[in-house]
N, C-alpha and C positions, 0 to 999 in steps of 0.2 A: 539463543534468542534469534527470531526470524523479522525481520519487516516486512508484515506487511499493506501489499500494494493493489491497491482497487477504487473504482472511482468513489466518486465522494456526490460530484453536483449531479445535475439533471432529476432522476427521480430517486431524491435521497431519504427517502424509507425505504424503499427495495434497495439503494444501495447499502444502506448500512446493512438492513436483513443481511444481504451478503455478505459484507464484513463481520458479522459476527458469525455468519459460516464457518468460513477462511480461516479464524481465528480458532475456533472450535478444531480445524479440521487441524490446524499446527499445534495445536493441543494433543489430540489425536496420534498426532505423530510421535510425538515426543518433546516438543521444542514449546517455549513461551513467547506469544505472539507478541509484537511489536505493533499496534493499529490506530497510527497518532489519529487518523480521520474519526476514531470512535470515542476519541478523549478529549479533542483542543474544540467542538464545536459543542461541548457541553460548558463553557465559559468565553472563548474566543465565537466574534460572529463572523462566520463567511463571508456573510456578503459586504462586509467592510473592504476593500481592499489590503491595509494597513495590517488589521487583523489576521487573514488569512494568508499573510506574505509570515506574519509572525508563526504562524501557526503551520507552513510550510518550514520557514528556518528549524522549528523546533521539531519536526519530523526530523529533519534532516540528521540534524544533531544525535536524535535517538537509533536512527539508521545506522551510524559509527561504530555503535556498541554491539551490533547486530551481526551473524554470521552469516548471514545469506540474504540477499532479498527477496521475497515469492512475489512476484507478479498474476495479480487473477482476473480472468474475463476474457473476453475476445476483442474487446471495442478499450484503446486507449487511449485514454482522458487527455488533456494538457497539462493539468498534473501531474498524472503519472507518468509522462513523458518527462518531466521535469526532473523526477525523480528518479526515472532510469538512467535518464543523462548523468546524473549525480551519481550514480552505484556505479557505472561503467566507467566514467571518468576515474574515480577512485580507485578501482580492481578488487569492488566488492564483488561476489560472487550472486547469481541473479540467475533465478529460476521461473519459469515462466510454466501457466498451470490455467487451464479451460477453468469456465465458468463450475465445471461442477467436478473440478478437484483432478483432473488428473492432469498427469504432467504433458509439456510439448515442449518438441522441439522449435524458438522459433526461426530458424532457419530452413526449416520444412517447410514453410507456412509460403 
């Protein structure tokens, strides 16, 4: 299993389109995608704060179970920064990957 990592707010029909890219593309691979941002805002509402604090935790939690985290896009959320914070703190393993799937290094960057 992979988590993954991609924004969610600002224009969230193109975001999700992407998300279910991402997810296709870790299918693709081999691996079954982890993509809490395509599951908790079909019952949890974002714009709640409350909500979307719950609906962060519970990413989190499924991130645990996960063997790596894919990072995808160019432009990082506050989210997903949140969520990097949290894989890196832990010594999950975090891959970072352009908007259209291939891998970077980001220390290149």
């Amino acid at each position: 299993m992979v988590y993954i990592c991609s924004p969610y707010a600002g224009d969230i029909d193109e975001n999700i389109r992407k998300a279910q890219r991402y997810s296709r593309f870790a299918v693709e691979k081999g691996y079954l995608p982890i993509t809490p941002h395509l599951l908790f805002p079909q019952f949890l509402d974002d714009g709640l704060q409350s909500e979307r604090d719950l609906g962060m935790f519970f990413g989190i939690v499924l991130m645990s179970k996960c063997a790596e985290v894919w990072v995808f896009g160019e432009e990082i959320s506050l989210g997903m920064k949140g969520e990097i914070d949290i894989a890196e703190r832990k010594g999950y393993k975090v891959k970072y990957f352009r908007s259209d799937c291939i891998e970077v290094d980001p220390k290149s960057s």
